[in-house]
C-alpha positions as CSV (number, residue, x, y, z in Angstrom):
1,X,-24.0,-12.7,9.9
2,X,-23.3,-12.6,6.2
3,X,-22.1,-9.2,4.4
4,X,-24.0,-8.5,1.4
5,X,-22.3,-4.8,0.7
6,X,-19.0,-3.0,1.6
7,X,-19.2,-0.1,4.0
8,X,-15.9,1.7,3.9
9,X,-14.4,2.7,7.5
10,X,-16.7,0.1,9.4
11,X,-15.3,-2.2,11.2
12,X,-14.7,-5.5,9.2
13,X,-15.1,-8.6,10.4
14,X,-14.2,-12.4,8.7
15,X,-16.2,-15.0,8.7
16,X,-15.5,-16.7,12.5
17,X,-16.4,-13.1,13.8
18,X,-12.5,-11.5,13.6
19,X,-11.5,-8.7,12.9
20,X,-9.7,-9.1,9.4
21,X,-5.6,-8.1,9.8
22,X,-4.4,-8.0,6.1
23,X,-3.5,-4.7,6.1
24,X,-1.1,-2.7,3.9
25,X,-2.3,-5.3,1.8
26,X,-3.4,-6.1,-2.0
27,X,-5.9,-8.6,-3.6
28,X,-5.6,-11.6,-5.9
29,X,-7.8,-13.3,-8.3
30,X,-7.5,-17.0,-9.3
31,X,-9.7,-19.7,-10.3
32,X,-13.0,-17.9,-9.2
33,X,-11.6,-17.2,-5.3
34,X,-10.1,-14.2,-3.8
35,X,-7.1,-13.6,-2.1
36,X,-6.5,-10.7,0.4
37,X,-3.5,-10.6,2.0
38,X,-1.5,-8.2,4.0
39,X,0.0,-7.0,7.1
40,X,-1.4,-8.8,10.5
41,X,-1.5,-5.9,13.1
42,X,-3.3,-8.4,15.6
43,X,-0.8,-7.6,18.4
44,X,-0.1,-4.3,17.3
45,X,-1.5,-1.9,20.1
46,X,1.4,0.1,20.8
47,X,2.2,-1.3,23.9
48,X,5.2,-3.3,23.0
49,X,7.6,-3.7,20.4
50,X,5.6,-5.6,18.3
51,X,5.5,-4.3,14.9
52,X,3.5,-6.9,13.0
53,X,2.7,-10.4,13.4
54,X,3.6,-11.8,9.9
55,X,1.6,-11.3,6.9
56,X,-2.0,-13.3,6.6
57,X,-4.6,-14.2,4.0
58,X,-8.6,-14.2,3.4
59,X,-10.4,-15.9,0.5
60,X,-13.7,-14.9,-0.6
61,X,-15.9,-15.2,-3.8
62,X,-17.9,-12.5,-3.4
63,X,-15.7,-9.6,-1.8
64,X,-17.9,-9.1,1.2
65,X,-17.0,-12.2,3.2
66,X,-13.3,-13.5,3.8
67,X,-12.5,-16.7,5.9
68,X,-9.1,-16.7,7.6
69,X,-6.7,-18.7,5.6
70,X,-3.7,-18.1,8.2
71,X,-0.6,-16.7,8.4
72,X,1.0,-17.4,5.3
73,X,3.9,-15.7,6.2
74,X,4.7,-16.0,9.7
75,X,6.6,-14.3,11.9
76,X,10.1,-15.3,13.4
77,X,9.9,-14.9,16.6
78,X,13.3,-16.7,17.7
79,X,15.8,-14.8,15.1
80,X,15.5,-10.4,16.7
81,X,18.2,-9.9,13.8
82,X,15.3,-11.8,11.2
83,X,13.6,-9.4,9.1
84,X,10.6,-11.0,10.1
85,X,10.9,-11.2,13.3
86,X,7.7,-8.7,15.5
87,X,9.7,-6.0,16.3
88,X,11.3,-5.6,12.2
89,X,9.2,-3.0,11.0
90,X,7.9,-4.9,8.5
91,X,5.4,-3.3,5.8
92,X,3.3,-3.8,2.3
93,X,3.5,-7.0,1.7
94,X,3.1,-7.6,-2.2
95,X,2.9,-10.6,-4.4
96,X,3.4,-11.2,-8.1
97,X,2.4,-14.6,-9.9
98,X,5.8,-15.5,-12.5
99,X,4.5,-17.6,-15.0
100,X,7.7,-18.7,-16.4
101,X,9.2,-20.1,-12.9
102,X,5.9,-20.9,-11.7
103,X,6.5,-19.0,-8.1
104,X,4.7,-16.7,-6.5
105,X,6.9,-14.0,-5.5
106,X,6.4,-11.4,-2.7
107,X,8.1,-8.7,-1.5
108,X,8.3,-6.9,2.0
109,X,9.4,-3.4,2.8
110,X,11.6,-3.8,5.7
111,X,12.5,-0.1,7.6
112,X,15.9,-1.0,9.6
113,X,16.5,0.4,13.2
114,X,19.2,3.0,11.6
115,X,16.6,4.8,9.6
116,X,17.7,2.7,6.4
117,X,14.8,0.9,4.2
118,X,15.6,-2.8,2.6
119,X,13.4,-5.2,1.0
120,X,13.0,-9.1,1.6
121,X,12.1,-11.7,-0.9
122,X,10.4,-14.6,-0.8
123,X,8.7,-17.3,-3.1
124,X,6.5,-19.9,-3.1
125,X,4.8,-22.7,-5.1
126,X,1.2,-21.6,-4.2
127,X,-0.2,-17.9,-3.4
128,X,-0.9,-19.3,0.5
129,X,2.6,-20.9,0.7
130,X,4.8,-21.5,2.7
131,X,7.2,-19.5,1.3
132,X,11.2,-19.1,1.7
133,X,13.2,-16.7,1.7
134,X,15.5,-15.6,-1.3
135,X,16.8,-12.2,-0.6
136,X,17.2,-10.2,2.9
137,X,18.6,-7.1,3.5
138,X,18.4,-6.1,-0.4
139,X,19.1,-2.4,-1.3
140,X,17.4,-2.1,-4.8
141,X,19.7,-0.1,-7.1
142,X,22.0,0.3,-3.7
143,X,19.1,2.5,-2.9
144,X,17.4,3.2,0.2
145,X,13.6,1.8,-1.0
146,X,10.4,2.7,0.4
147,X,7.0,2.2,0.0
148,X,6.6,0.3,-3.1
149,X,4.0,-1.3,-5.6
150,X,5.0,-4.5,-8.0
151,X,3.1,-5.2,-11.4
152,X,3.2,-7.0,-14.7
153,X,3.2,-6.7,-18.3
154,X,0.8,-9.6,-20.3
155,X,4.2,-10.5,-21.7
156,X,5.7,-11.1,-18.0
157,X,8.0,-8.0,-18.0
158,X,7.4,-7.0,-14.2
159,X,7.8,-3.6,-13.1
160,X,8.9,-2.3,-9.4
161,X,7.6,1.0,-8.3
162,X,9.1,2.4,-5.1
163,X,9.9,5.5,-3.4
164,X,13.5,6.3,-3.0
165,X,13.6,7.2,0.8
166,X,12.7,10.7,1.3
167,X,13.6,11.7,-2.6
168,X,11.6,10.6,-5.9
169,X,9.3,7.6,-7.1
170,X,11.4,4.9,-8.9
171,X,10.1,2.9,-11.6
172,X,12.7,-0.1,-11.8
173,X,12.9,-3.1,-14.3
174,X,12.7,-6.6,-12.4
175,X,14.4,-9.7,-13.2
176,X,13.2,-12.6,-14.9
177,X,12.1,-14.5,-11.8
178,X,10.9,-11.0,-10.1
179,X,13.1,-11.4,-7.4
180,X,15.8,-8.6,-8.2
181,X,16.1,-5.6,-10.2
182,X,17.9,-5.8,-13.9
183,X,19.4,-1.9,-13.3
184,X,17.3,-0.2,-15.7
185,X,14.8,2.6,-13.9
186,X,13.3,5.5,-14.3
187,X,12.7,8.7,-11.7
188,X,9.8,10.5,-10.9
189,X,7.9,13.0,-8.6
190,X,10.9,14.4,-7.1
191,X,10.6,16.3,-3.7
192,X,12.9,17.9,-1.4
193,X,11.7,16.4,2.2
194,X,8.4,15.0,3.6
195,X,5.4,15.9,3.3
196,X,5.8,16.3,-0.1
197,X,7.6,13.3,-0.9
198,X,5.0,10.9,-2.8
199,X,5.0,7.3,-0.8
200,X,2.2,4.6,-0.5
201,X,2.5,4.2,-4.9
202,X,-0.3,2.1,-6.6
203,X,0.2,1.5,-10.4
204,X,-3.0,0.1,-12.2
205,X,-4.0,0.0,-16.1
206,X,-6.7,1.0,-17.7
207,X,-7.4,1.2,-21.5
208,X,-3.7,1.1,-22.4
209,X,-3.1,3.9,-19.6
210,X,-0.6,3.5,-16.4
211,X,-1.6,5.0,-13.1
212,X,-0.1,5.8,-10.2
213,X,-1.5,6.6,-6.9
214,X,0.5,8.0,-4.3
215,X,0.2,9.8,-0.7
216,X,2.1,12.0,0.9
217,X,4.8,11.3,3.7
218,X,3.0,11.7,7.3
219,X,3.7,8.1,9.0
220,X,0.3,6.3,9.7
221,X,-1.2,9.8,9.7
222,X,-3.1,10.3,6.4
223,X,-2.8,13.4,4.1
224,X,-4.0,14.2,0.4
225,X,-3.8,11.4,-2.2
226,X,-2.5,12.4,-5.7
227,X,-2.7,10.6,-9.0
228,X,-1.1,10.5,-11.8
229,X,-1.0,9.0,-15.5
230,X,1.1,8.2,-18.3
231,X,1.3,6.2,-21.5
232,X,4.0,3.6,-20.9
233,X,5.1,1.8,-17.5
234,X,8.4,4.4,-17.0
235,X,6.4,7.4,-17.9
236,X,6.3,10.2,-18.4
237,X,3.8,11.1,-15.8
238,X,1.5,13.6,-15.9
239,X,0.0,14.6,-12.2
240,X,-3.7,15.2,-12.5
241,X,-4.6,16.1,-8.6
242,X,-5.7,15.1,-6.0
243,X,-9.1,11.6,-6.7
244,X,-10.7,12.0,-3.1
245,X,-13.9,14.2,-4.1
246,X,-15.2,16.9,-1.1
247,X,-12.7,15.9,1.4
248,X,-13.1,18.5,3.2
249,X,-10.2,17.5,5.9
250,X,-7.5,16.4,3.3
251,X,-7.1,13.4,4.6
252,X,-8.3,11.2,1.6
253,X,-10.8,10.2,3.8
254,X,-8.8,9.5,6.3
255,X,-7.1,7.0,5.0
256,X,-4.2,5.7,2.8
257,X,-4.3,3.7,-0.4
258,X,-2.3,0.4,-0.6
259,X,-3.6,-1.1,-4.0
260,X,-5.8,-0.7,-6.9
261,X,-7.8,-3.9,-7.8
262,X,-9.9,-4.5,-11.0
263,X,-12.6,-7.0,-10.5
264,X,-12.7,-9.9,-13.1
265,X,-15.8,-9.8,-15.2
266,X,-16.9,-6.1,-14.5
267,X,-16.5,-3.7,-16.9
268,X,-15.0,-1.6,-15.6
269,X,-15.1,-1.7,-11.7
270,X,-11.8,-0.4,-10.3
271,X,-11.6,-0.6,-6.1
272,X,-9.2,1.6,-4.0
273,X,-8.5,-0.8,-1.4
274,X,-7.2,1.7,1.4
275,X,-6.1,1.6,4.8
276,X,-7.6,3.2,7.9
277,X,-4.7,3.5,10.4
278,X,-5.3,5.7,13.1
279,X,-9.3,6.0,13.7
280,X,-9.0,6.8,17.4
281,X,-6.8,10.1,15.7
282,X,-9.3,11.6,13.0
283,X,-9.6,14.7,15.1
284,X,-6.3,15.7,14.3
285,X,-5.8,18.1,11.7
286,X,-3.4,17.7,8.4
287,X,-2.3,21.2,8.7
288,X,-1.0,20.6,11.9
289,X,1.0,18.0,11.8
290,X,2.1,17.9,8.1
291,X,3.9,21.6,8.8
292,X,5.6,19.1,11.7
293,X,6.6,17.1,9.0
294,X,8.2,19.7,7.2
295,X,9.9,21.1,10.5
296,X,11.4,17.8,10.9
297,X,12.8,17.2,7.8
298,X,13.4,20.4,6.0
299,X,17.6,21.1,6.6
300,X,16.5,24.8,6.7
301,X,14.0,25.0,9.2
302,X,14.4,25.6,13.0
303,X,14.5,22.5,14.5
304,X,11.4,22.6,18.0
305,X,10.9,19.0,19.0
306,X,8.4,20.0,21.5
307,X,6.2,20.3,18.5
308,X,6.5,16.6,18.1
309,X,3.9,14.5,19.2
310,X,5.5,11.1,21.3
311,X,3.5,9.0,18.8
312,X,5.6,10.5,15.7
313,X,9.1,10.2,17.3
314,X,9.9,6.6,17.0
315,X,6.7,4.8,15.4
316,X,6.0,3.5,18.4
317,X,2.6,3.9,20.8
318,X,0.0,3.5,18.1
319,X,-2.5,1.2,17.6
320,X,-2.7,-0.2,14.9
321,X,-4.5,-3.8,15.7
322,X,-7.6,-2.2,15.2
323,X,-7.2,0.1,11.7
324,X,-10.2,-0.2,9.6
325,X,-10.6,-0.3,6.0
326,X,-11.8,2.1,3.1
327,X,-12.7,0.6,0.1
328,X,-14.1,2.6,-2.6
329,X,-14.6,2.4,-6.3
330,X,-13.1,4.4,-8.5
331,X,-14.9,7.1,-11.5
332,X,-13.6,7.7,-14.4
333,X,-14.1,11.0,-16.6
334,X,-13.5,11.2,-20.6
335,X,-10.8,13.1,-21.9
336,X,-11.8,16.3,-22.9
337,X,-10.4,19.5,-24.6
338,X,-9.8,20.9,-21.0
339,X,-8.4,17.5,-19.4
340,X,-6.7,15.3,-22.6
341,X,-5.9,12.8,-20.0
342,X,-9.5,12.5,-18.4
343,X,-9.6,12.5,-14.6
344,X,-9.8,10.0,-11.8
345,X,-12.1,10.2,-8.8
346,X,-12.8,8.7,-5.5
347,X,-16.5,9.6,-3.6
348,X,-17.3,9.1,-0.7
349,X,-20.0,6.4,0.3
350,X,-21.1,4.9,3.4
351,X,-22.0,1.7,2.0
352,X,-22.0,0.3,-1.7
353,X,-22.6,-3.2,-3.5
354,X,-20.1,-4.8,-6.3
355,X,-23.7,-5.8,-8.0
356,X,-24.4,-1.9,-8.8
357,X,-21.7,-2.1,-11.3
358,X,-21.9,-3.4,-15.0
């Protein structure tokens, strides 16, 4: 059966009747096809050490229905010391076209067993590869770098936006070919300790405007979104609150944000392509477990570890083969006398159609 609308936290299914695995993940346009991509949590269900099972693609042309295109990063299951290998907690795939090399560049967040963070390159001549890997083990600015969002300039200057472990976001200058950074960065958001720290960043432009979306620091539990804006790509930013409209259980809907995608030939149609983790967990309460959070990682409070749930101790024991999705479009309000930046806004709707949108 054919979708003809997207209904956010449904399950989603490709076109041979799958559920679709690209999470963590982003969208690319190109030549009138779509290309989803992200992390494939197909053996994922907590059982094992399986953390991911490479990172796969869907094409569409009409954003409702995708059609496997395969692993187009797979997994390497006979290196344990590979940063790709299932049990490397691999995450947020993301991918850059560099018109001057002509490669398609993707990076990977790679959390190492000691707690440290590291990224992995990788390029290829086409979006659905195969690719091959350039950099491992890379500390960006010999820091430890976290959840992360990559973008470009029309001129090809390409931007790196990630969260120092546990610290501040980073706004670093790439290289030439996108696979490194030049040096040059800029810091922002700083935070003492989880939940506070601002992870999960999505940068997108609009109307000469940079935007970043971030979330909080609770794991695969979700917590409130908060978004921010600024007139160049290394700021300033000005935080403007929280998007997610009457959620009542600050949880931006229960969900996370990976991406912001701007659909070709709408006006201006902006999706919040977001991740549903944990949807066997939605009972559980932010309040709860982001003041564990803070018990955890604050150097000044008593440390109970009985107050830790099993499922938060080592990443392990969720299920995450069968997350959902929450996509939602994004409303813009004018700047005004009382908001000179305007405000950004995410509603809530059980279903809704890319058609409804100029």
């Amino acid at each position: 059966m054919r979708n003809n609308s997207i209904k956010p936290g449904q399950v989603w299914l490709d076109t041979s009747g799958k559920r679709i695995q690209a999470h963590g993940g982003s969208v690319f346009y190109m030549d009138g096809i779509y290309y989803w991509y992200g992390e494939n949590k197909e053996k994922t269900d907590g059982r094992s050490d399986i953390w991911h099972w490479g990172v796969r693609c869907y094409t569409s042309r009409d954003l409702y229905n995708w059609e496997d295109a395969g692993l187009i990063i797979p997994p390497e299951t006979e290196n344990p010391d590979s940063s790709l290998h299932p049990s490397a907690m691999m995450d947020r795939p993301h991918i850059l076209y560099n018109r001057r090399t002509g490669k398609y560049v993707c990076w990977l967040k790679i959390m190492m067993k000691d707690g440290s963070q590291t990224e992995t390159v990788l390029t290829a001549d086409h979006i659905l590869g195969p690719y091959t890997k350039v950099r491992e083990g890379l500390r960006p600015l010999g820091m430890s770098a976290g959840d992360f969002d990559l973008a470009a300039a029309p001129d090809g200057k390409a931007y790196y936006y990630f969260e120092r472990v546990h610290s501040e976001t980073i706004c670093a200058d790439l290289t030439e070919d996108y696979t490194d950074v030049t040096g040059y960065y800029s810091t922002h958001f700083p935070h003492p300790y989880p939940p506070y720290v601002r992870e999960a960043t999505a940068h997108f432009e609009r109307r000469g405007m940079h935007y970043l979306i971030t979330s909080g620091t609770t794991g695969y539990l979700p917590n409130p979104s908060e978004i921010a804006v600024a007139r160049t790509w290394h700021g300033p930013f000005t935080v403007l609150g929280n998007p997610h409209v009457n959620d009542v259980s600050n949880t931006s809907f229960h969900s996370q944000i990976s991406s912001i995608f701007k659909v070709p030939g709408k006006k201006d149609l902006y999706i919040a392509c977001a991740d549903r983790w944990l949807p066997d967990k939605m009972d559980l309460e932010y309040e709860s477990y982001s003041q564990v959070f803070e018990m955890l990682f604050n150097p000044d409070a008593e440390k109970d570890m009985s107050r830790v749930p099993e499922s938060m101790r080592d990443g392990q024991g969720d299920n995450t083969s069968v997350a959902d999705y929450v996509w939602l479009p994004l409303r813009f309000e004018e700047p005004d006398a009382a908001h000179p930046y305007g405000m950004v806004y995410i509603d809530w709707t059980d279903e809704w159609r890319i058609e409804d949108y100029e």
